[in-house]
VOBA-1610 file (N, C-alpha, C; in pm, whole numbers, padded with zeros to 5 digits, always signed):
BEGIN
Unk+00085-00118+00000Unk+00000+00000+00000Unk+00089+00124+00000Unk+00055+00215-00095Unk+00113+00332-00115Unk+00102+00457+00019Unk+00175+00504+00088Unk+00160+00625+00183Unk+00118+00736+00090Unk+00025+00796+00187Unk-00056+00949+00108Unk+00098+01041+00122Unk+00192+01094+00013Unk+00335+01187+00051Unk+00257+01308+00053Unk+00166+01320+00014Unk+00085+01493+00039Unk+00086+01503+00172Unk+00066+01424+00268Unk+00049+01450+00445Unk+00192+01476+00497Unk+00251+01423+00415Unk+00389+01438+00482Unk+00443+01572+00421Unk+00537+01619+00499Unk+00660+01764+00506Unk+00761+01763+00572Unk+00859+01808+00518Unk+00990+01808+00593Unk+00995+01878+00683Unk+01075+01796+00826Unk+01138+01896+00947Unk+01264+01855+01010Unk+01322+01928+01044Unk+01450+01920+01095Unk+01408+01867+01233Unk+01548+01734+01239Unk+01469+01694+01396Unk+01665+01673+01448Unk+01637+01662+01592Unk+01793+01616+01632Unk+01783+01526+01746Unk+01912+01448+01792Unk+01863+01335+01889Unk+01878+01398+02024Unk+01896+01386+02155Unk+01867+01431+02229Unk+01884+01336+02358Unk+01907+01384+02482Unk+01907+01273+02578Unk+01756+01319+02659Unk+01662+01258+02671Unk+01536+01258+02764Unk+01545+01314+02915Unk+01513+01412+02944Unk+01542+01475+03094Unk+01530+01362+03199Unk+01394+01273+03190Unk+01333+01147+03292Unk+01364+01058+03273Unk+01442+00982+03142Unk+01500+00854+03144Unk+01644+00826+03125Unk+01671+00981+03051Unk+01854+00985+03034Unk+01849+00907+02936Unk+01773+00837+02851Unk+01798+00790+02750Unk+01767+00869+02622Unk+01845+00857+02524Unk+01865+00953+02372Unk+01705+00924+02312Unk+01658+01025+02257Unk+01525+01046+02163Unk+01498+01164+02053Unk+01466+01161+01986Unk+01426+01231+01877Unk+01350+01304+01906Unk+01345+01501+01851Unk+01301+01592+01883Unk+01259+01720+01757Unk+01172+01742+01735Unk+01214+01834+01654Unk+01285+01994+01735Unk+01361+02032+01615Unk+01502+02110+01632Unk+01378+02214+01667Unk+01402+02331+01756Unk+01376+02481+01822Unk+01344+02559+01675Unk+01231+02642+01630Unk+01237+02734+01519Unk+01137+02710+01433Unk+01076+02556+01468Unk+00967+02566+01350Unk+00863+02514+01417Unk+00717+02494+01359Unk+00565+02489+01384Unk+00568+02396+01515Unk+00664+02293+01521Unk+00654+02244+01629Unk+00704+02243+01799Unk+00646+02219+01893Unk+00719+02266+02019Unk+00840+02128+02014Unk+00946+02141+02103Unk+01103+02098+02082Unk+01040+01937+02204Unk+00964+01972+02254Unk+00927+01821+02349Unk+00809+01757+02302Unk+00771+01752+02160Unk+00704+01676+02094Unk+00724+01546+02070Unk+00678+01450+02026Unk+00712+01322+02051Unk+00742+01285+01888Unk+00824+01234+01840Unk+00874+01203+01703Unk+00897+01029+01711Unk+00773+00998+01625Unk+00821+00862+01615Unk+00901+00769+01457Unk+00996+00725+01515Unk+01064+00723+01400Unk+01176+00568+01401Unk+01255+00558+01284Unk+01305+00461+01262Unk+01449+00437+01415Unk+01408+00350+01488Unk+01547+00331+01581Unk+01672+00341+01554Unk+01718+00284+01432Unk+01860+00335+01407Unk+01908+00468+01434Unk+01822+00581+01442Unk+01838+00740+01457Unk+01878+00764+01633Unk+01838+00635+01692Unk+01886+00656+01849Unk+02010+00590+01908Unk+02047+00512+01749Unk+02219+00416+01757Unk+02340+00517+01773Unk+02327+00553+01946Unk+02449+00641+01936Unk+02582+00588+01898Unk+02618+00466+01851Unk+02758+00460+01805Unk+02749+00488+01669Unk+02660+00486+01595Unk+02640+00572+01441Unk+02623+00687+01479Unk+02539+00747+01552Unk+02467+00876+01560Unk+02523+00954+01696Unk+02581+01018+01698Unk+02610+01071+01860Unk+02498+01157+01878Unk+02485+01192+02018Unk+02348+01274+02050Unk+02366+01373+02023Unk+02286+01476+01957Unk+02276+01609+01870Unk+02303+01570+01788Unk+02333+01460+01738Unk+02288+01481+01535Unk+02143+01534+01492Unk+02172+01609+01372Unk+02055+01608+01338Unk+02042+01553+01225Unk+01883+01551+01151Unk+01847+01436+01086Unk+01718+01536+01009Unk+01701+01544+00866Unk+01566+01581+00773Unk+01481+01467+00787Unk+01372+01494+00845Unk+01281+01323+00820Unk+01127+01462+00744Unk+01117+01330+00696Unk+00951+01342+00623Unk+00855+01291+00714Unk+00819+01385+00780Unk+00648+01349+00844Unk+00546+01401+00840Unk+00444+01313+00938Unk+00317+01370+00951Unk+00324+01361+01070Unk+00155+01431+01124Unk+00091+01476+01241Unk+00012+01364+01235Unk+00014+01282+01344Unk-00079+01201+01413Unk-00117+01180+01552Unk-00273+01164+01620Unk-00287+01097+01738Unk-00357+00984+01735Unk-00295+00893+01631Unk-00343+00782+01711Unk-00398+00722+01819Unk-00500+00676+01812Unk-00597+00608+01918Unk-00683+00728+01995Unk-00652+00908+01921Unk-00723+00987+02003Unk-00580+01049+02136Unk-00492+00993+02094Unk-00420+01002+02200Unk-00328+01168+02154Unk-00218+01188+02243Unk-00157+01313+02209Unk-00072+01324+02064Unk-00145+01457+02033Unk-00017+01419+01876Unk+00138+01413+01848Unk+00128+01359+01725Unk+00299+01351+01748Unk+00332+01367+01620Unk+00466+01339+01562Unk+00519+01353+01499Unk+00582+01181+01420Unk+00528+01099+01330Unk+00520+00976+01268Unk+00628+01004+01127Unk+00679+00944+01137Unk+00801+00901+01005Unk+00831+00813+00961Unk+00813+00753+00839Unk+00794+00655+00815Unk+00948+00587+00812Unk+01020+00450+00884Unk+01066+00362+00912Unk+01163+00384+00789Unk+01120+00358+00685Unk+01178+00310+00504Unk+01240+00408+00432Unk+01219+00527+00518Unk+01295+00672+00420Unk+01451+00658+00474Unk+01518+00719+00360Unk+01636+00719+00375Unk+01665+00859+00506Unk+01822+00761+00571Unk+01858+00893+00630Unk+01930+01023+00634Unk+01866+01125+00647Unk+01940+01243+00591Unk+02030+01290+00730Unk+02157+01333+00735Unk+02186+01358+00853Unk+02212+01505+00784Unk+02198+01622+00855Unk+02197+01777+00824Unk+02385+01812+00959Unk+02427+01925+00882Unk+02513+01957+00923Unk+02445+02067+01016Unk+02573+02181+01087Unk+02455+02313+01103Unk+02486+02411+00997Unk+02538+02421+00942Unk+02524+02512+00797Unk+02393+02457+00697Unk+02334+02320+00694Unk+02209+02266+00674Unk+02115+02316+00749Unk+02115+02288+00915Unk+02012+02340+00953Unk+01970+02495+00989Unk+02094+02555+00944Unk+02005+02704+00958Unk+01981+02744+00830Unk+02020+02674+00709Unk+01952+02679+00583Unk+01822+02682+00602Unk+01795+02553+00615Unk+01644+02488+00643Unk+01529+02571+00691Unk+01603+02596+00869Unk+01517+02720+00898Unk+01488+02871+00893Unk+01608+02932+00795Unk+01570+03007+00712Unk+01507+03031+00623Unk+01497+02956+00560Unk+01371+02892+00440Unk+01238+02836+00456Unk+01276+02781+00589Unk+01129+02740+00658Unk+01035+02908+00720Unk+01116+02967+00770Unk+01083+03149+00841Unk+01025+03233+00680Unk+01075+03200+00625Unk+01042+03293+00490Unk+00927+03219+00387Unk+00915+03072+00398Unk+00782+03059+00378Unk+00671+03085+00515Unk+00661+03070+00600Unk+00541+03132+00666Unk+00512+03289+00658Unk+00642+03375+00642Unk+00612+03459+00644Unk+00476+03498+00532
//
């Protein structure tokens, strides 16, 4: 079955260590539509800190979901390739992201 790619949009996300478990998680980055303690669900390899050290960041393609009614989040699909962003990438990004809402 084909995914609807119209629901999906790019956001800059980075990994992160969890204040309550001390364990690394995925966040979207400070600057765009979303708040930074949103919940991003996404492919596990992105939390393999011996590939990934914490603060990498990462372009994923998502959507907005609450499943089951529950709180929304941030869903990415598993199968997309991974983009890892430098920071000369990510203040591209959110420069470009600031000038389309404007």
């Amino acid at each position: 079955m084909a995914r609807d790619t119209w629901a999906y949009r790019e956001v800059a996300v980075e990994s992160a260590l969890d204040a309550w478990s001390g364990k690394p998680r995925i966040r979207p980055v400070s600057g765009q539509a979303f708040a930074t303690d949103m919940r991003v669900q996404c492919s596990r390899s992105l939390l393999d800190t011996e590939r990934y050290p914490v603060g990498t960041r990462f372009l994923l393609s998502v959507r907005i979901t609450d499943r089951q009614g529950g709180a929304p989040f941030l869903y990415a699909w598993h199968g997309d390739p991974v983009v890892v962003m430098n920071k000369t990438q990510v203040k591209r990004f959110l420069e470009m992201y600031r000038r389309l809402r404007l």
